[in-house]
C-alpha positions in Angstrom: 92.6 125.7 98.7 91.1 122.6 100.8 90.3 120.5 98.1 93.4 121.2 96.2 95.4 120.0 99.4 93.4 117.2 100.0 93.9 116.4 96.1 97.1 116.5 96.6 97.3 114.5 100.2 95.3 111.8 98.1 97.1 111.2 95.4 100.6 111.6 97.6 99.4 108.7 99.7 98.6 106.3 96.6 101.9 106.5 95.4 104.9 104.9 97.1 105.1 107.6 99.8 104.1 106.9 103.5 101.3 109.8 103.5 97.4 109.4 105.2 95.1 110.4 103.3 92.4 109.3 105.3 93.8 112.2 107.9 93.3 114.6 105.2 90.0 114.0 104.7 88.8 114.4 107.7 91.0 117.4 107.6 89.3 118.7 104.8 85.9 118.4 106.3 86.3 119.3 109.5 87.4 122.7 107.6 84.1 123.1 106.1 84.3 120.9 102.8 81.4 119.4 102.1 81.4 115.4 102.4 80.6 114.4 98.7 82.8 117.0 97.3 85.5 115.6 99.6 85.5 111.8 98.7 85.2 113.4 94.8 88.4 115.0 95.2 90.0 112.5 97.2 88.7 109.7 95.3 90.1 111.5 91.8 93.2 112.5 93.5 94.1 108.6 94.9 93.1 106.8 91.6 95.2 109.5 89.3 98.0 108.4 91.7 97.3 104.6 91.4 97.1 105.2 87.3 100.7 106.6 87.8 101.7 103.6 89.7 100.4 101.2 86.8 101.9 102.7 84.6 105.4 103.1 85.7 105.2 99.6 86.6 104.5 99.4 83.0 107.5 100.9 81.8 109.3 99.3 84.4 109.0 96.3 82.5 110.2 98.0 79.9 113.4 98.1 81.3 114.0 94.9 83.1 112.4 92.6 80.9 115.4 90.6 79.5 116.8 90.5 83.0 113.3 89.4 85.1 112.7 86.4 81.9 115.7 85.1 81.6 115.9 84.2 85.1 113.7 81.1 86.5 112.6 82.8 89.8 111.8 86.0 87.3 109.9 84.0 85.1 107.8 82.0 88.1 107.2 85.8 89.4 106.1 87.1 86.5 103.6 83.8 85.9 102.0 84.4 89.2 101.5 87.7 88.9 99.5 86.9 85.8 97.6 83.9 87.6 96.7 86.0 90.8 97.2 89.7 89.5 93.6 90.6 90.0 93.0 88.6 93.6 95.7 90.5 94.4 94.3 93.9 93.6 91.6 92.8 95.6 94.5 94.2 98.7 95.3 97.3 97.2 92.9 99.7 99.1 95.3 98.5 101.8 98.4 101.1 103.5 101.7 99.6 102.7 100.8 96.9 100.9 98.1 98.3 98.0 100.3 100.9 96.3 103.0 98.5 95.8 100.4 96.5 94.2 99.3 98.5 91.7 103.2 99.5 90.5 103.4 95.4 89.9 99.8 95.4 88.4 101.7 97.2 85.4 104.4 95.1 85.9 102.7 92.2 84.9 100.3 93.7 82.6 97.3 93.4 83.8 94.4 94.4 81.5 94.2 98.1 82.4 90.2 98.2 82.3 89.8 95.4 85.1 92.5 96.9 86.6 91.4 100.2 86.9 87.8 98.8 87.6 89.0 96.7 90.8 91.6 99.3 92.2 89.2 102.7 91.4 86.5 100.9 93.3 87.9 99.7 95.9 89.6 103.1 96.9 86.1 105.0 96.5 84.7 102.4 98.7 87.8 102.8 101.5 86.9 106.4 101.4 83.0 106.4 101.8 83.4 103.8 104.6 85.8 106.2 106.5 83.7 109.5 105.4 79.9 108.0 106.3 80.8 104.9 108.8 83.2 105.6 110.9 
């Protein structure tokens, strides 16, 4: 029951929502969870949340496509999310900022592999540094 709610804390507070994570986690071991098994389930329950987010950005821009091109602020938007797209990612382990990030990631169709590799990565990495440095 722990490392379902702490699966579920995680991937809450990757999408949209304003939920802590980090909180959880220390929940979750403070409970008894063991640390590794804690930034597993963490880790696979923030980057399930941040596939979401791709990929509803993804079919986001499905749906406003003709309406974001056809303008020239769209069309300057949509060209720098292509040029910096992946420095960008480099700020989604960030709160507030990150998981918006990652919607517009799909957005702008980044390539889903380096997308996945930057954004996976850098989450694991936020939670080992909270877990075994802080």
């Amino acid at each position: 029951m722990i490392a379902f709610s702490l699966f579920l804390s995680a991937f809450l507070a990757a999408t949209i929502l304003p939920f802590s994570s980090e909180v959880a986690l220390f929940t979750a071991v403070e409970a008894g969870l063991d640390k590794n098994t804690a930034l597993l389930v963490a880790s696979c329950g923030n980057i399930l949340a941040v596939i979401l987010n791709y990929y509803l950005g993804y079919f986001l821009y499905e749906k406003t496509k003709d309406r974001l091109l056809k303008s020239r602020s769209g069309k300057k938007a949509y060209h720098v999310g292509h040029t910096y797209g992946y420095y960008a990612l480099l700020l989604s382990w960030l709160p507030i900022i990150g998981d918006p990030l990652t919607l517009v990631a799909g957005m702008v169709r980044l390539n889903f592999f380096y997308f996945l590799l930057i954004a996976a990565t850098l989450r694991v990495a936020r939670y080992i540094a909270v877990l075994y440095f802080s």
